[in-house]
C-alpha positions, -999 to 999 in steps of 0.1 A, spaced: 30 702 -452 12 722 -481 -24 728 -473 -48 708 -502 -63 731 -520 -95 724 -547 -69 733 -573 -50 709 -561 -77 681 -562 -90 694 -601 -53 686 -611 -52 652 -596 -83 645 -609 -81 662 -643 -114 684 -635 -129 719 -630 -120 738 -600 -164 741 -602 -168 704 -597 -146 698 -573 -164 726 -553 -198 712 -561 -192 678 -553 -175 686 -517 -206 710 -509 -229 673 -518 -244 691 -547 -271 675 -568 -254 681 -604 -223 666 -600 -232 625 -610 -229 603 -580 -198 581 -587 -178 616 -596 -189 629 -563 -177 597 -544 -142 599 -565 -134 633 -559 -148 626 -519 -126 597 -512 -98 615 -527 -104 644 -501 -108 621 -473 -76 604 -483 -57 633 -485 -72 653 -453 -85 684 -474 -100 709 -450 -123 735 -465 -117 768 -460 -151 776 -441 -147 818 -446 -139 814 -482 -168 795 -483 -189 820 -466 -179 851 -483 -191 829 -518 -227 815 -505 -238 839 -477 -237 813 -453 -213 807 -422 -226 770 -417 -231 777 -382 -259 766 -363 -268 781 -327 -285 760 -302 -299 775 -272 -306 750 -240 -318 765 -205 -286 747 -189 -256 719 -202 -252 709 -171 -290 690 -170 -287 652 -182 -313 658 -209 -301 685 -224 -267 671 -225 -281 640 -244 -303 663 -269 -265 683 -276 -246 648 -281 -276 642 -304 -272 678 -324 -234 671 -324 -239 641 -339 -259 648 -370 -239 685 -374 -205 666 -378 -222 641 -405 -229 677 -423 -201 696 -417 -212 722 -395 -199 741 -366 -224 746 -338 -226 773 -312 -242 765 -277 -256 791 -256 -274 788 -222 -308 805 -212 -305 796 -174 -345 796 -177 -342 832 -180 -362 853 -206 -336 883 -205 -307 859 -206 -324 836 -235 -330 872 -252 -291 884 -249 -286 846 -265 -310 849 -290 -293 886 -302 -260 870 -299 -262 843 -321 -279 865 -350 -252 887 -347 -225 859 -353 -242 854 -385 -254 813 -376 -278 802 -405 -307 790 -379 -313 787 -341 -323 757 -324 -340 758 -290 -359 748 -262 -373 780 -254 -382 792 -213 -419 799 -218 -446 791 -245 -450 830 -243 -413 852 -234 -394 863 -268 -418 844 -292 -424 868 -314 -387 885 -318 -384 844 -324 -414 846 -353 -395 876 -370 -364 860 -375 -376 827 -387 -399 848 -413 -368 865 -424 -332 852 -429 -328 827 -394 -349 800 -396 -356 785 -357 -365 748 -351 -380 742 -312 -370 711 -293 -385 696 -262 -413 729 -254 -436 722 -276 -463 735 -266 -468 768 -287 -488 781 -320 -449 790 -340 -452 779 -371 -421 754 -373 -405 723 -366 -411 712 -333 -398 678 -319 -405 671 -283 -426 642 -264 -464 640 -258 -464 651 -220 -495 651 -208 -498 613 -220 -460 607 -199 -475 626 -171 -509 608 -168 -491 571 -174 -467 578 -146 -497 590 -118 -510 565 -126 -485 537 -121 -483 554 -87 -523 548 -82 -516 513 -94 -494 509 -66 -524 527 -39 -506 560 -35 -539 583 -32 -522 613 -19 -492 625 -44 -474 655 -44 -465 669 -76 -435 691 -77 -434 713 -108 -422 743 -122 -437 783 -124 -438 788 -161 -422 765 -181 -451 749 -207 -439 718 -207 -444 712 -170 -476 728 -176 -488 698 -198 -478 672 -174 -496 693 -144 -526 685 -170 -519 652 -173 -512 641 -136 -548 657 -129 -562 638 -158 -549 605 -138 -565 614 -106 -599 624 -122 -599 589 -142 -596 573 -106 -619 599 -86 -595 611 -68 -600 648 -61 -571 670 -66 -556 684 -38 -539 719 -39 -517 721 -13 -501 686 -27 -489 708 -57 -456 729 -55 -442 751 -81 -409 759 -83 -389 785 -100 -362 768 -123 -351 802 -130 -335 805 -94 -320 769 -90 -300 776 -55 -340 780 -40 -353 753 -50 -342 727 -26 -352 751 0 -386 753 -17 -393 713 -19 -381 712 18 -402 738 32 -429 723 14 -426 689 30 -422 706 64 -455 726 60 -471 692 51 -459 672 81 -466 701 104 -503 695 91 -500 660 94 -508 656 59 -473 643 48 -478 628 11 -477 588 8 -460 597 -35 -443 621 -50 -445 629 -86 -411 651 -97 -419 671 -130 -383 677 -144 -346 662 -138 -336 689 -120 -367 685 -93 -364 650 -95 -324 649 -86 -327 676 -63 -361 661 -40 -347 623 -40 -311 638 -24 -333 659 1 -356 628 9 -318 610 15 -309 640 38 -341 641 58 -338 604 66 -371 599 48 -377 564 34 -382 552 -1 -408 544 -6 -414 530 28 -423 558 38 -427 582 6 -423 567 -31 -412 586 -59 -413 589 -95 -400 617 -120 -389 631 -153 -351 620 -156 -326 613 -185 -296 603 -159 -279 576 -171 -273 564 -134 -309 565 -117 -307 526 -114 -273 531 -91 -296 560 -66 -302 543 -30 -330 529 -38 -336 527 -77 -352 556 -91 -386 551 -111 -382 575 -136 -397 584 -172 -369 591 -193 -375 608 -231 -356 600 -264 -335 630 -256 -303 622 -281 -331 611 -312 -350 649 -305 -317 662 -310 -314 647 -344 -344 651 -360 -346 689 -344 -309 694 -365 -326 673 -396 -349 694 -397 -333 727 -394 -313 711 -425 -347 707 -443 -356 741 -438 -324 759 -452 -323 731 -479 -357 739 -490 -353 778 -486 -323 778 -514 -348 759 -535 -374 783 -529 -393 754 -522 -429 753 -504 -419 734 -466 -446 720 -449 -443 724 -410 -450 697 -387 -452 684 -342 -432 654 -342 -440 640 -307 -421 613 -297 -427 582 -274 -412 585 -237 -406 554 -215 -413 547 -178 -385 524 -162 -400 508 -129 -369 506 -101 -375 498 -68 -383 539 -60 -419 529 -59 
């Protein structure tokens, strides 16, 4: 079968070869009820557009790279469904790279994607600090970046995330609700996010005079996920072997909070009998875990939208030459109660 071509659609029609071009690329001077004609039409006969034709003619490759520290983490692969979503309403392509929590890796990503040409980067960066400024310079020049989920930096952008100290402090302190006084809180080395809720479970413990403990507090490094079970377990050991075993634990991420409540299973350590536990985690199954996992989950698949609405915005408003207005949009997360704690 002959592939449709614009010409093709102008003859049907009886108009230009420009409006037809216009109205598929949504622009505002073709009138709206010539734009839905020459749409349907389109739809009805499955016209593809030829996306390097296009590209050659507007400079752009309508391509947007999204950089996530793994796909293979719950949230993440919600905020990507989310991305997907909006990009197909728009007809772009998107490019998905992983970071690994890595600033070398996230670097190589970073170079890779610029080099394919993609008309803006979204991304959850590793630190508040590694590769922000190479970051800066392209979104000053011809890559615009939009951050999702770590938030917690002075880039002048987009960013779309959750208010974490606020999730951190309301989860301690359904824990102190409950009379858990001694909570470990299993966190990562660098990641700013985790820093926030470090802030916000000591927040919780200060509002109740409870003195914060250091040696209840374990950092883990993300970066090297086949060590951190043995870090959470060597942890726990040290603590029983001082007979100061936690009564709570507070889990930071989804990856600490999947990874401690298996090792709890495999230790033959109660819950919450004999320890409760509570984390950050965007599985869709933490009501099936033995027992039913307490968990605050975020809006991951709605930061995923707005992060790709945005990035939209900006390259919208940069062909304009219009002023944009840069905002934090921080987002509400919920705490589901199971029978964890």
């Amino acid at each position: 079968m002959k592939r449709l071509t614009l010409k093709d659609i102008a003859k049907a029609l009886n108009l230009s070869v420009p409006t037809i071009s216009k109205a598929l690329s949504d622009s505002h001077e073709i009138k709206k009820e010539t734009k839905e004609k020459i749409v349907a039409y389109a739809h009805e006969h499955n016209y593809q557009y030829n996306a390097l034709a296009r590209s050659l003619k507007t400079g752009k490759t309508n391509i947007i790279g999204v950089i996530v520290s793994t796909i293979s983490n719950s949230f993440f692969s919600q905020i990507l469904e989310g991305i997907e979503e909006s990009s197909l309403f728009q007809q772009y392509n998107i490019i998905i790279m992983q970071s690994r929590e890595n600033p070398s890796i996230e670097k190589k990503c970073i170079d890779i994607l610029y080099s394919k040409g993609v008309d803006g980067i979204l991304i959850s960066p590793v630190s508040d600090r590694a590769n922000l400024n190479y970051l800066e310079q392209l979104h000053h020049s011809d890559c615009p970046i939009v951050i999702f989920d770590r938030i917690n930096n002075s880039f002048n952008t987009f960013q779309i995330g959750i208010d974490n100290k606020k999730a951190a402090k309301r989860a301690t302190q359904e824990l102190i609700d409950r009379n858990y006084r001694n909570i470990l809180h299993i966190t990562g080395l660098t990641n700013g996010v985790t820093n926030e809720r470090l802030i916000g479970f000591q927040e919780a413990l200060k509002q109740n005079k409870i003195i914060f403990d250091e040696t209840l507090l374990l950092r883990c490094d993300l970066s090297q996920i086949q060590i951190v079970e043995q870090q959470i377990l060597s942890k726990l050991k040290e603590l029983e072997k001082e007979q100061h075993l936690p009564d709570a634990i507070f889990t930071a991420t989804d990856l600490l909070t999947n990874r401690t409540i298996g090792l709890l299973a495999q230790q033959k350590i109660k819950i919450p009998e004999e320890i409760a536990l509570i984390g950050f985690s965007n599985t869709n199954y933490a009501f099936s875990f033995n027992p039913p996992l307490t968990c605050i989950s975020q809006p991951a698949k709605n930061i995923g939208k707005i992060a790709f609405e945005k990035m939209i915005h900006i390259l919208e408003y940069r062909l304009k030459k219009r002023e944009i207005v840069y905002e934090t949009i921080e987002l509400d997360a919920d705490i589901t109660i199971r029978e964890s704690i």
